[in-house]
BAKE-408355 format. One record per atom (N, C-alpha, C): residue number from 1; residue in one letter; x negated, y negated, z. Coordinates in pm, whole numbers, plus 50000, padded with zeros to 5 digits. Example, Ala and Ser with C-alpha at 12.3 -4.5 7.8 and 13.67 -1.06 7.14 Angstrom:
2
[pt 1, 'a', [48681, 50569, 50780]]
[pt 1, 'a', [48770, 50450, 50780]]
[pt 1, 'a', [48680, 50330, 50780]]
[pt 2, 's', [48715, 50225, 50708]]
[pt 2, 's', [48633, 50106, 50714]]
[pt 2, 's', [48710, 49997, 50787]]
//
This chain:
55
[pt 1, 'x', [83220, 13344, 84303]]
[pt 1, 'x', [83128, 13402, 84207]]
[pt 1, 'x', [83173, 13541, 84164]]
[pt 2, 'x', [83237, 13616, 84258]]
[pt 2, 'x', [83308, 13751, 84196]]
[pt 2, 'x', [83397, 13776, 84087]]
[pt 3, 'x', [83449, 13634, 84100]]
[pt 3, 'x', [83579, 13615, 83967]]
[pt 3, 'x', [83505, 13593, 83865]]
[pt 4, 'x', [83359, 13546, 83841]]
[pt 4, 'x', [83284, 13503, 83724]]
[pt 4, 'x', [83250, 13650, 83654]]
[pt 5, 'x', [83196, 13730, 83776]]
[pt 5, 'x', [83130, 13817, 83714]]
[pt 5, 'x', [83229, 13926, 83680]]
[pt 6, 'x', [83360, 13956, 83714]]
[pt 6, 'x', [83431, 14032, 83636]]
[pt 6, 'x', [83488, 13928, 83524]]
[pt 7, 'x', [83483, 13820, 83522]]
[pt 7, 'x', [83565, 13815, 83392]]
[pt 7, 'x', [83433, 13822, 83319]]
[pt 8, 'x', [83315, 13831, 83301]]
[pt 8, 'x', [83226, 13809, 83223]]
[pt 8, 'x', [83197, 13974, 83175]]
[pt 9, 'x', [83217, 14033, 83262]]
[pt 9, 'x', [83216, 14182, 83235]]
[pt 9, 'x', [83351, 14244, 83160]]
[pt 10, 'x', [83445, 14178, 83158]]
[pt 10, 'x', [83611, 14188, 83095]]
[pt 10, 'x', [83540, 14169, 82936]]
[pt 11, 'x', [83480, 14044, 82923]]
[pt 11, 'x', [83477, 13974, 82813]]
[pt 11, 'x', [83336, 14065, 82714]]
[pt 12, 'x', [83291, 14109, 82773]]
[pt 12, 'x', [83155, 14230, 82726]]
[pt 12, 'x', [83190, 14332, 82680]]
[pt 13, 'x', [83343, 14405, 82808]]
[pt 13, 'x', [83384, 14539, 82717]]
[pt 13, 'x', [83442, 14471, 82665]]
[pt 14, 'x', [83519, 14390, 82607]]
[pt 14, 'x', [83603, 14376, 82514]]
[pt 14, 'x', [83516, 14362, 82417]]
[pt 15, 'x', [83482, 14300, 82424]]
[pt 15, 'x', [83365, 14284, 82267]]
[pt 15, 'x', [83297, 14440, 82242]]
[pt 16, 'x', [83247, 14486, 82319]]
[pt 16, 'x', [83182, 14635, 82290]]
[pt 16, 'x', [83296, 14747, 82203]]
[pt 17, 'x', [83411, 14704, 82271]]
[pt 17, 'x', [83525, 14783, 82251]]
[pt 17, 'x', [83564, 14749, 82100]]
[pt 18, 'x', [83577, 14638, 82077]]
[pt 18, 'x', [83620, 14593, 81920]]
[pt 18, 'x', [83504, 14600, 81842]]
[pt 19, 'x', [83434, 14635, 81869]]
[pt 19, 'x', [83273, 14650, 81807]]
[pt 19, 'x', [83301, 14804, 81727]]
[pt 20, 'x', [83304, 14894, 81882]]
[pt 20, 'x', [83337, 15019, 81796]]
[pt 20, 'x', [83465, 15063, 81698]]
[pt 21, 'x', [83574, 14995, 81772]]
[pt 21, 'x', [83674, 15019, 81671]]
[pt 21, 'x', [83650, 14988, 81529]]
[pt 22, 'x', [83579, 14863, 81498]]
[pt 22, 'x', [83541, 14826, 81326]]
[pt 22, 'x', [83444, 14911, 81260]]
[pt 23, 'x', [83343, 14985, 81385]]
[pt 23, 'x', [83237, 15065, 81313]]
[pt 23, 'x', [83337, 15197, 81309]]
[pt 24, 'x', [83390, 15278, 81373]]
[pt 24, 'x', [83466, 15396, 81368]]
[pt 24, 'x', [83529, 15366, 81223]]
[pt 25, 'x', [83602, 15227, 81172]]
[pt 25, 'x', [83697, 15198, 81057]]
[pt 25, 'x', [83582, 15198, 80959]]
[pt 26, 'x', [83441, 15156, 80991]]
[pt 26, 'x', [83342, 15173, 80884]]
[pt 26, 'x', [83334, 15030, 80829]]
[pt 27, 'x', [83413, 14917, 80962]]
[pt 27, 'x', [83344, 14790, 80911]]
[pt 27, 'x', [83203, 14717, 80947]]
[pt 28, 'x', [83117, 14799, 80893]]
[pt 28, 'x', [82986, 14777, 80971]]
[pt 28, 'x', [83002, 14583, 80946]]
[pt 29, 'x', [82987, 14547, 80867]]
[pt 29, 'x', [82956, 14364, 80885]]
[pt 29, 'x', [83042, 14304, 80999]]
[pt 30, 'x', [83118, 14336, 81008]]
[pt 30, 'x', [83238, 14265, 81083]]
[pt 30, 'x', [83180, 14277, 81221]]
[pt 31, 'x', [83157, 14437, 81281]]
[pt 31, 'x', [83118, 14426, 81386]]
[pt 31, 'x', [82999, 14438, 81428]]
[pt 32, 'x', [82866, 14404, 81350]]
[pt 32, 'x', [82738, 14289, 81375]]
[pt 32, 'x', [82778, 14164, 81368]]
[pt 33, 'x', [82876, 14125, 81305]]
[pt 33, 'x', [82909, 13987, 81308]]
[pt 33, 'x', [82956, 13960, 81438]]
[pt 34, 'x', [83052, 14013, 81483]]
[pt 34, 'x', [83107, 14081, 81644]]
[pt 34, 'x', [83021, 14015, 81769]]
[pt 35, 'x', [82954, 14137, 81773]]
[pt 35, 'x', [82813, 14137, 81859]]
[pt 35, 'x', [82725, 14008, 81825]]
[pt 36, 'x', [82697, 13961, 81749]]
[pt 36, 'x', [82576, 13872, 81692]]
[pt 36, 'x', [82634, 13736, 81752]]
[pt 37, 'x', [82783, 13707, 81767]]
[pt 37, 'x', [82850, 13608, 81755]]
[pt 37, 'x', [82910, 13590, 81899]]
[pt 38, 'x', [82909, 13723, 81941]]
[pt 38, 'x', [82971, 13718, 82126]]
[pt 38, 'x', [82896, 13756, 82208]]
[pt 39, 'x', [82818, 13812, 82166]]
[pt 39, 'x', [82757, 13910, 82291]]
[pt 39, 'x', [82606, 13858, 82302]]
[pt 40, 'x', [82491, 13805, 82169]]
[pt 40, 'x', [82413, 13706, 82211]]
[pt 40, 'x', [82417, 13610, 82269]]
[pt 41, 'x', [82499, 13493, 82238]]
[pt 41, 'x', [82539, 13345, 82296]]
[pt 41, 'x', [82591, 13368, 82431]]
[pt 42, 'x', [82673, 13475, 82411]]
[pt 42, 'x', [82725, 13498, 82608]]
[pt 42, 'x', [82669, 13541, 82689]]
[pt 43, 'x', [82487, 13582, 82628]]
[pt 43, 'x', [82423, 13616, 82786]]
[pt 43, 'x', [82389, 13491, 82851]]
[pt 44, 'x', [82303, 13337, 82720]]
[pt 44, 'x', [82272, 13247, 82828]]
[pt 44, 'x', [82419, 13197, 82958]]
[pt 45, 'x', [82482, 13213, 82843]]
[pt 45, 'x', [82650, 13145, 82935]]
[pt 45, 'x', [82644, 13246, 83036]]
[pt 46, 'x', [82649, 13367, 83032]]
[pt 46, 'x', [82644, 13414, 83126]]
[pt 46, 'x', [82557, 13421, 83296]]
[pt 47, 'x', [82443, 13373, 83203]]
[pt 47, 'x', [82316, 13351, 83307]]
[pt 47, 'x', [82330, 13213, 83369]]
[pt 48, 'x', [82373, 13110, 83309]]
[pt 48, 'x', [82410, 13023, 83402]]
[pt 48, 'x', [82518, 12990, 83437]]
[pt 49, 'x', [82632, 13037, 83408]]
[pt 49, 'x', [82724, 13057, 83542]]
[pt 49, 'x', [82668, 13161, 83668]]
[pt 50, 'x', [82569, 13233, 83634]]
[pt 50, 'x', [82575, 13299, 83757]]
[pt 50, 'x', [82440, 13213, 83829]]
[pt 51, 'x', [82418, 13141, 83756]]
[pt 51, 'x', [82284, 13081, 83905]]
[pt 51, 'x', [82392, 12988, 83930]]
[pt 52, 'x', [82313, 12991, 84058]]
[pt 52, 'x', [82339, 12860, 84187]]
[pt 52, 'x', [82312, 12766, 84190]]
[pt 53, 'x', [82408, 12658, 84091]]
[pt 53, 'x', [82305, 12531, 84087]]
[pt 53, 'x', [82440, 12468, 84106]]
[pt 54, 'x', [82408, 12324, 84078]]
[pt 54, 'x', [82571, 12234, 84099]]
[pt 54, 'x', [82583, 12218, 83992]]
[pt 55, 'x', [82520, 12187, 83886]]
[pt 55, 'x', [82567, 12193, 83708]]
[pt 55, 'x', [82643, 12266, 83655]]
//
């Protein structure tokens, strides 16, 4: 379960990280599109890889 939760935390800054780089460039759409597209959908994924189930 340790390997889940850093790569899931790898995969968060990275997205946070390319988030700001497009807003710093002043691509505001791109990076709500960003966020809207990685970083919503990857909390359920995130939440169930981290419970304890056999599924």
């Amino acid at each position: 379960m340790k390997i889940t939760k850093i790569y899931i935390g790898i995969l968060y800054i990275v997205t946070i990280v390319c988030s700001l780089l497009f807003i710093i460039e002043e691509h505001y759409n791109i990076a709500i599109l960003l966020i809207l597209g990685n970083a919503i959908p990857g909390y359920p994924l995130a939440k169930s890889l981290l419970e304890k189930n056999g599924n």
